[in-house]
Structures are given as structure tokens and as C-alpha cells.
N, CA, C and O of each residue as an XYZ file, in Angstrom:
564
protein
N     100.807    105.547    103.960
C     100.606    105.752    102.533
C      99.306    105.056    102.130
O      99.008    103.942    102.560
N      98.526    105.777    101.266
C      97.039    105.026    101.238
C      97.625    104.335     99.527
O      98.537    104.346     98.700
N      96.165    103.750     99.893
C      96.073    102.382     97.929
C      96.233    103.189     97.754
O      97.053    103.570     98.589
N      95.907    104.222     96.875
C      95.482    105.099     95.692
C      97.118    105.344     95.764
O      97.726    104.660     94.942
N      98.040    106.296     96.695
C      99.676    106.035     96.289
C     100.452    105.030     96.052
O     101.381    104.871     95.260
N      99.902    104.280     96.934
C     100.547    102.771     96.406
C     100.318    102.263     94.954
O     101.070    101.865     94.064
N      99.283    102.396     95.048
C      98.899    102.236     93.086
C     100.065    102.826     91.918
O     100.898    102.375     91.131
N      99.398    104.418     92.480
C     100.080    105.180     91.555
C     101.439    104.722     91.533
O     101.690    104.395     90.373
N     102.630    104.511     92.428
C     103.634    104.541     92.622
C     104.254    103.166     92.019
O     105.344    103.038     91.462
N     102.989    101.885     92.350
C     103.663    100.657     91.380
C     103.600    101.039     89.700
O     104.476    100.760     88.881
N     102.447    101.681     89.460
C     101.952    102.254     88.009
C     103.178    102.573     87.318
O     103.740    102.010     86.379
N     103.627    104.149     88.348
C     104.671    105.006     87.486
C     106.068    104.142     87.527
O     106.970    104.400     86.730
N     106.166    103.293     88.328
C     107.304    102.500     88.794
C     107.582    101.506     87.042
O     108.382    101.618     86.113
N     106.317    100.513     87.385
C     106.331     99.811     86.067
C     106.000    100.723     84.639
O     106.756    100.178     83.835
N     105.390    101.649     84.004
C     105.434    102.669     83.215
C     106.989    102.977     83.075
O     107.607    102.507     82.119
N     107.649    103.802     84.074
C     109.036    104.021     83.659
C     109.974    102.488     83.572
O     111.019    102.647     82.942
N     109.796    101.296     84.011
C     110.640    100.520     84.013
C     110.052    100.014     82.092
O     110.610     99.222     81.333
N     109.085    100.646     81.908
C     109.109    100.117     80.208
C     109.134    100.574     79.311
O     109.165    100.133     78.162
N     109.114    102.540     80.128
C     109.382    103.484     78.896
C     110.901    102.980     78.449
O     111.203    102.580     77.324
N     112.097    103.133     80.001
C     112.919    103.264     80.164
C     113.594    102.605     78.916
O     114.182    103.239     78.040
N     113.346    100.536     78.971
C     113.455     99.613     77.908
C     113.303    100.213     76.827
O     114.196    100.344     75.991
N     112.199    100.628     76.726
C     111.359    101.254     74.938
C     112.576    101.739     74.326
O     113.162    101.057     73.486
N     113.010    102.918     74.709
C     113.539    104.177     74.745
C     115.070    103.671     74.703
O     115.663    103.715     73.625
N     115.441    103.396     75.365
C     116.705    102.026     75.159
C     117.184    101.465     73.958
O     118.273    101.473     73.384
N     116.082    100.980     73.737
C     115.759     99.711     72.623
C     115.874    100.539     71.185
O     116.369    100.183     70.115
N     115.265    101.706     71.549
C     114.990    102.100     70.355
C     115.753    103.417     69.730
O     116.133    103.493     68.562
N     115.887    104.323     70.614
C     116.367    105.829     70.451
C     118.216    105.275     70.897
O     119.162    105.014     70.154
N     118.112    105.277     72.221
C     119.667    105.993     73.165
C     120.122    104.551     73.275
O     120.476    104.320     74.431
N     120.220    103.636     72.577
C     121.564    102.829     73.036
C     122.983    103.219     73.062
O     123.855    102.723     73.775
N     123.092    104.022     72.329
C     124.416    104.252     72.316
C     124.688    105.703     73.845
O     125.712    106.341     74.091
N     123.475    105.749     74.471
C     123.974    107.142     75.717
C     124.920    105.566     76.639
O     124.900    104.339     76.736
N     125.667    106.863     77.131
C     126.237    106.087     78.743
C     125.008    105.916     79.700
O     123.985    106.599     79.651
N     125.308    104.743     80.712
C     124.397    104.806     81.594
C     124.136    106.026     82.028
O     122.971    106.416     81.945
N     125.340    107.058     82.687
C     124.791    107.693     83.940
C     124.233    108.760     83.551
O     123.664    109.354     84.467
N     124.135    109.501     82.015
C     123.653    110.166     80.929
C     121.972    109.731     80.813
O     121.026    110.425     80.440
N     121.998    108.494     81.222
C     120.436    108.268     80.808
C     119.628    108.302     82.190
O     118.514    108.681     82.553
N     120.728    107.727     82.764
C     119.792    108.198     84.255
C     119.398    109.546     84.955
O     118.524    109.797     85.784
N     120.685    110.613     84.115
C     120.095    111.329     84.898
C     118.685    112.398     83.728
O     117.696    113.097     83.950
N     119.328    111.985     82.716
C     117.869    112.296     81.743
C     116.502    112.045     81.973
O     115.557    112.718     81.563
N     116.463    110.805     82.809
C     115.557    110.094     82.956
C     115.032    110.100     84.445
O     113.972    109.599     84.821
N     115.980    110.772     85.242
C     115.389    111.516     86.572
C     115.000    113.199     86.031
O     113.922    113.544     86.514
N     115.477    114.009     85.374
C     114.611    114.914     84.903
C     113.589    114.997     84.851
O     112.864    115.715     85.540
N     113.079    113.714     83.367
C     112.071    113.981     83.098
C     111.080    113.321     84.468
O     110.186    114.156     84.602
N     110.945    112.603     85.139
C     110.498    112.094     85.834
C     109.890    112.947     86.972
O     108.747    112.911     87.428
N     111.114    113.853     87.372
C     110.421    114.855     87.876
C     109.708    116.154     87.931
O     108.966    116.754     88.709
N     110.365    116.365     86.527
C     109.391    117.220     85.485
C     107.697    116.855     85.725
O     106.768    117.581     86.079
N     107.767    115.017     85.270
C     106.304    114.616     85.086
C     105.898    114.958     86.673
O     104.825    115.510     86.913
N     106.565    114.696     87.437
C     105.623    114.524     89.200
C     105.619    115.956     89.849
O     105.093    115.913     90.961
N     106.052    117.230     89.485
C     106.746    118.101     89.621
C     105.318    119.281     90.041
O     104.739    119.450     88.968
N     104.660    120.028     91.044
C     104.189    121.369     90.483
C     104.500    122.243     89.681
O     105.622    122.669     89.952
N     103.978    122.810     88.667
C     104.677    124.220     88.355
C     103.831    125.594     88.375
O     102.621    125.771     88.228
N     104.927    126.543     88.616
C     104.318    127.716     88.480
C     103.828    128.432     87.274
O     104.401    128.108     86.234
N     103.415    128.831     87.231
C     102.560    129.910     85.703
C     101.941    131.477     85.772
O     101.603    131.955     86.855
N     101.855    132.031     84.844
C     101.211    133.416     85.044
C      99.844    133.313     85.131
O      99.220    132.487     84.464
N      99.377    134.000     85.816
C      97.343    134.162     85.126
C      97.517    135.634     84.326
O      98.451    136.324     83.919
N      95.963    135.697     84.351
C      95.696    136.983     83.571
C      96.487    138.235     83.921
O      96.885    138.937     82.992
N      96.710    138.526     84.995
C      96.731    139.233     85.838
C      98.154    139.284     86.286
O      98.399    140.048     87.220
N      99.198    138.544     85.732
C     100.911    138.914     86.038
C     100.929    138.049     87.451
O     102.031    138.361     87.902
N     100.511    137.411     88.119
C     100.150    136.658     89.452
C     100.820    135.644     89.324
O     101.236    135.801     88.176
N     101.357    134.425     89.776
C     102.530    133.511     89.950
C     100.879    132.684     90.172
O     100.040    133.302     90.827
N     100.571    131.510     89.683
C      99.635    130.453     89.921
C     100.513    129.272     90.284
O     101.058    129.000     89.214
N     100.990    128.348     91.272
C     100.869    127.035     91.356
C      99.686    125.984     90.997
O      98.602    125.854     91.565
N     100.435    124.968     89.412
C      99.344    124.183     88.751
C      99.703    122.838     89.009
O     100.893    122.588     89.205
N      99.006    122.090     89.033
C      98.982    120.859     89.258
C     100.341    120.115     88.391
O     100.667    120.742     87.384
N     101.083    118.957     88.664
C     101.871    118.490     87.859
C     100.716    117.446     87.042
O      99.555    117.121     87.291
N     101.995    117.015     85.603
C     100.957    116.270     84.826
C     100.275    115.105     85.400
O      99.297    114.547     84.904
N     100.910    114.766     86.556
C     101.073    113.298     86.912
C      99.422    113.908     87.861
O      98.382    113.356     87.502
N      99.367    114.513     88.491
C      98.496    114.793     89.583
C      97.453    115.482     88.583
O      96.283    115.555     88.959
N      97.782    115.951     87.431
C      96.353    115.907     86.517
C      95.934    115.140     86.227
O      94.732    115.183     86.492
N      96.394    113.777     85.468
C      96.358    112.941     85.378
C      95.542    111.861     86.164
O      94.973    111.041     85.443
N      95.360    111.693     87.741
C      95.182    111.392     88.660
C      93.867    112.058     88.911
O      92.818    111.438     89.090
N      93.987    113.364     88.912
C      92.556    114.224     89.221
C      91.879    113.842     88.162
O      90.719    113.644     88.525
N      92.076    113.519     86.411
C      91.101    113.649     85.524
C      90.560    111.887     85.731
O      89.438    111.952     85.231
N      90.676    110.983     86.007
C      90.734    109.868     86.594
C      89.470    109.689     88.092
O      88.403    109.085     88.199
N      90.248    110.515     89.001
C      89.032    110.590     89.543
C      87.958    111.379     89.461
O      86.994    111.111     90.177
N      87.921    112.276     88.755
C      86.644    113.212     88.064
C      85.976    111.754     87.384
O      85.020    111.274     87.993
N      86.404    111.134     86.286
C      85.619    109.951     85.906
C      84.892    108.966     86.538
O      83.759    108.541     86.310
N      86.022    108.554     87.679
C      85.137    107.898     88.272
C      84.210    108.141     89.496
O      84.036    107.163     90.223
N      83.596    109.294     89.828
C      82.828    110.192     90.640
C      81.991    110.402     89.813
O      80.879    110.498     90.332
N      81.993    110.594     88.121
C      81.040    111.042     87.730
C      80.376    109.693     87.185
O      79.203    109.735     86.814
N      80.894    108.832     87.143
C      80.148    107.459     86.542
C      79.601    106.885     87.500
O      78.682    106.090     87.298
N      80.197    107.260     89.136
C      79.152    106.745     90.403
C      77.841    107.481     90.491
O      76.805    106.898     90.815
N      77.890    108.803     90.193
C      76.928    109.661     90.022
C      75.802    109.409     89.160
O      74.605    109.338     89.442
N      76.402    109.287     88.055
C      75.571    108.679     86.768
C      74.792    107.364     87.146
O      73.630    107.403     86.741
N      75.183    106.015     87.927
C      74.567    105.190     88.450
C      73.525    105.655     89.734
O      72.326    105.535     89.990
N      74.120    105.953     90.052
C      73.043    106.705     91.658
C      71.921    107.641     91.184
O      70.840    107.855     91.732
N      72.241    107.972     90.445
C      70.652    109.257     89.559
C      70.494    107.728     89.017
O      69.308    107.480     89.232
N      70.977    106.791     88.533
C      69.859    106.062     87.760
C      69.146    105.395     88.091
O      68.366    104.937     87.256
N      69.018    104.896     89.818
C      68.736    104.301     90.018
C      66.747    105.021     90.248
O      66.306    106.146     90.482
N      66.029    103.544     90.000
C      64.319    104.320     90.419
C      64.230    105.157     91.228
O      63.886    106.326     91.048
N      64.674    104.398     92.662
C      63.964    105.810     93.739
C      64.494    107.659     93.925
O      64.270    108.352     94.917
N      65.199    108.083     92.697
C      65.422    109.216     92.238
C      64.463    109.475     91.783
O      64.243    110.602     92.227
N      63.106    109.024     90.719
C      62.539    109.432     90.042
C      61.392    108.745     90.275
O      60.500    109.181     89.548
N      60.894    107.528     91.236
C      59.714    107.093     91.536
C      59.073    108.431     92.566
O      59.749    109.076     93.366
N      58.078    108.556     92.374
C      56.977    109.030     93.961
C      55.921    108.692     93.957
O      55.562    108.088     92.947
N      54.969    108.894     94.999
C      53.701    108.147     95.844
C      52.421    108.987     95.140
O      51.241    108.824     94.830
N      53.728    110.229     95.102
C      52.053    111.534     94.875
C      52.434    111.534     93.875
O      53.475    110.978     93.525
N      51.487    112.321     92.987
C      51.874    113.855     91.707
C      50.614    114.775     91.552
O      49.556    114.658     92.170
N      50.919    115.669     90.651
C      50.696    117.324     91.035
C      50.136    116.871     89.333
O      50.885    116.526     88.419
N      48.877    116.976     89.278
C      48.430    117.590     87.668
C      49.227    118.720     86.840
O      48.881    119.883     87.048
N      50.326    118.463     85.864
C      50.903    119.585     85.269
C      52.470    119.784     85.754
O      53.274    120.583     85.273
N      52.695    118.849     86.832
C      54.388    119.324     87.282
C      54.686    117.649     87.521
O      53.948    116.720     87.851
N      56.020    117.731     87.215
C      56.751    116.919     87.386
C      56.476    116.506     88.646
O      56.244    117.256     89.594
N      56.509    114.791     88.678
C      56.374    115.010     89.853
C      57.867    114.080     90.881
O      58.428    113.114     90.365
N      58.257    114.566     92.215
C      58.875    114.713     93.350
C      58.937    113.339     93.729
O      57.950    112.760     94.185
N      60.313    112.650     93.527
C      60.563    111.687     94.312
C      60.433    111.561     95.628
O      60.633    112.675     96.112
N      60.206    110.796     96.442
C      60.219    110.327     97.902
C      61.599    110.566     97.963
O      61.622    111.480     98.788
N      62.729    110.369     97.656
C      64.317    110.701     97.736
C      64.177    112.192     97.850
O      64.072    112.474     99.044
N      64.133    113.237     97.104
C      63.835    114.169     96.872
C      63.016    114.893     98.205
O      63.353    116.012     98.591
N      62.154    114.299     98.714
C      61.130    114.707     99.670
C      62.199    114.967    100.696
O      62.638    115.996    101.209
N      62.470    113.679    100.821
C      63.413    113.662    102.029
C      64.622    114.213    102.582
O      65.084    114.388    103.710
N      65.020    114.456    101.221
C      66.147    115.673    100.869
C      65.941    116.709    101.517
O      66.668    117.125    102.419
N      65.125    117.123    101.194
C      64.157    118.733    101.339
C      63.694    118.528    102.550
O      63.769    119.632    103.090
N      63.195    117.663    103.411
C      62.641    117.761    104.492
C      64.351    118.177    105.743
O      64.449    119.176    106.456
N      65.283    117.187    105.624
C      65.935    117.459    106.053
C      66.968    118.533    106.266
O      67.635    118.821    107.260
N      66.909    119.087    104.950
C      67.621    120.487    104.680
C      66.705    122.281    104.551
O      67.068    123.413    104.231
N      65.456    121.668    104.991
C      64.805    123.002    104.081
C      65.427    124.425    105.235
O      65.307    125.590    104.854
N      66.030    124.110    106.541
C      66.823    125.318    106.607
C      67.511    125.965    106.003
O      67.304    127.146    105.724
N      68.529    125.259    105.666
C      69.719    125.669    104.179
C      69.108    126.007    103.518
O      69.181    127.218    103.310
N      68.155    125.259    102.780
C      67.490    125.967    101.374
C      67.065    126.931    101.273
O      67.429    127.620    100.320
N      65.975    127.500    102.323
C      65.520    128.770    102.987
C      66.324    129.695    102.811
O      66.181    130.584    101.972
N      67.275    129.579    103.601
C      68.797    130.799    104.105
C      69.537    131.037    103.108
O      70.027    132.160    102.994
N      69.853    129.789    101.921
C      70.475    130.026    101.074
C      69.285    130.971     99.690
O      69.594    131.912     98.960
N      67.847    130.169     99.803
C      67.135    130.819     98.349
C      66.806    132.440     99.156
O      66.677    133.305     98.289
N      66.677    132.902    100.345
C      66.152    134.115    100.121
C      66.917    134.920    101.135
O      66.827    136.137    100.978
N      67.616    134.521    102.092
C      68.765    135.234    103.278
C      69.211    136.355    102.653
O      69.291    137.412    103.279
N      69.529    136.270    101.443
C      70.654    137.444    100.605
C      69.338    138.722    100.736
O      69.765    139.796    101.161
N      67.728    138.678    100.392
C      67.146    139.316    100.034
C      66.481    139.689    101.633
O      65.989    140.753    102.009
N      66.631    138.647    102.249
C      65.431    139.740    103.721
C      67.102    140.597    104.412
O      67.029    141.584    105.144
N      68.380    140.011    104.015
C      69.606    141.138    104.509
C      69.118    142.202    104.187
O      68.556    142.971    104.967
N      69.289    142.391    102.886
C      68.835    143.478    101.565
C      67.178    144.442    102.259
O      67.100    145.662    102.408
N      66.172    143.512    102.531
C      65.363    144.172    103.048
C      65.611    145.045    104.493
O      65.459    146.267    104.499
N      65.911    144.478    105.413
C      66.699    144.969    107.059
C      67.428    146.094    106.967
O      67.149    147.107    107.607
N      68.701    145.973    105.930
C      69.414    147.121    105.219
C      68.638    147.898    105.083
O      68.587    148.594    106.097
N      67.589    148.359    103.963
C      66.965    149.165    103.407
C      66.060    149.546    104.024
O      65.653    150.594    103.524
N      65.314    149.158    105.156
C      64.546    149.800    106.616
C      65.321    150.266    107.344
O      65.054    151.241    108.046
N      66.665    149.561    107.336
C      67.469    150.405    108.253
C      68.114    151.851    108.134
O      68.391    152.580    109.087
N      68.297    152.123    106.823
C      68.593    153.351    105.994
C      67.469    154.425    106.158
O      67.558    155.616    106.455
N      66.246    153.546    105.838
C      64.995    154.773    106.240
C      64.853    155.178    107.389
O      64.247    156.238    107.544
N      65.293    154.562    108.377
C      65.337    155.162    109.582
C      66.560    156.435    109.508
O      66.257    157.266    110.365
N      67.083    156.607    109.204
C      68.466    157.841    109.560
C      67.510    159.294    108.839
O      68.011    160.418    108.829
């Protein structure tokens, strides 16, 4: 079991051990115990639960439970606030050279590009020399 379940699991552990009180205290004193427990395993697994849904299209979707949205919108935050530090740092936006009139190209950036410019290649124009090969190949018939 990694931290991140272990977390979650002391979290929801202590969370329900104070809704549970709250809720006690305030609403259901008067339920029987075994009335509240099992109310209270419902909802519980309601919260941790997948569910299914329609799309556009009449299609059965499996959606995330709240608990695992919850969790995902959490780490979306904190991925995007590491992100947000890492672009901020200078050598994103320092370079050695510049170009009269253009922005100019971090050394990060350089290096980026030096190491990938296959991908970049294959990905910015592959679709179009297919497209060309195709269309010589047609003139031939």
C-alpha cells in the first residue's frame, strides 16, 4: 500500500470518526446503533464507490467516485503548482543568443529541441509527406 493510500485511508478514517460524532451529537441520537451503522456504511460506500452514467450517446460510462475525484482534483493542484514553479524558474527564459525581432530561446529550450527534434519533425510534418506519397501514389494508377 503506498503513502498517498495510507494517507487517504487515515484522512477518511478520522473524517468519518468526526462526521460520525457530529451527526450523533446533533441529528440521530435517538437512531439505534445498528441503524446508524449501517446508514453510515452506505453512505461511505456511496462516497468510495465508482458509478456508472449515460453519455451522449445512450453508452454506460464508468465515473470516478467522489472520493477518487476528490483525490484526482488534489493532485491536478499539486502538479500544476510544481509546474508553475519549474516555468518560473530563470533558466526557462534566460539565453546566450537572440534574434533581432523574436523572442528569444532559452538554453533549456535549445536543449529540448536538440534532443527531440526527431519527434518534432515526424510529429510537425509526417501527417503531410504521408499525404504527399499517397497522392504520387494515386497518380501513378
Amino acid at each position: 500500500m503506498s503513502e498517498v493510500q495510507k494517507t487517504a485511508e487515515q484522512i477518511m478514517g478520522d473524517a468519518r470518526d468526526l462526521l460520525q460524532a457530529k451527526i450523533r451529537r446533533d441529528i440521530i441520537s435517538y437512531m439505534p446503533d445498528e441503524a446508524w451503522q449501517l446508514l453510515l456504511q452506505s453512505e461511505i460506500r456511496q462516497f468510495t464507490t465508482k458509478r456508472l452514467t449515460r453519455d451522449n450517446y445512450g453508452r454506460d460510462v464508468e465515473t470516478v467516485s467522489p472520493l477518487q475525484g476528490l483525490i484526482q482534483k488534489e493532485i491536478h493542484n499539486i502538479y500544476l503548482e510544481l509546474i508553475k514553479a519549474e516555468l518560473a524558474k530563470p533558466e526557462w527564459w534566460h539565453s546566450t543568443t537572440t534574434s533581432p525581432g523574436m523572442l528569444p530561446v532559452s538554453d533549456v529550450v535549445k536543449q529540448i529541441i536538440r534532443e527531440n527534434i526527431p519527434l518534432i519533425v515526424e510529429s510537425a510534418i509526417g501527417s503531410m509527406f504521408q499525404m504527399m506519397i499517397h497522392k504520387f501514389s494515386q497518380s501513378l494508377r
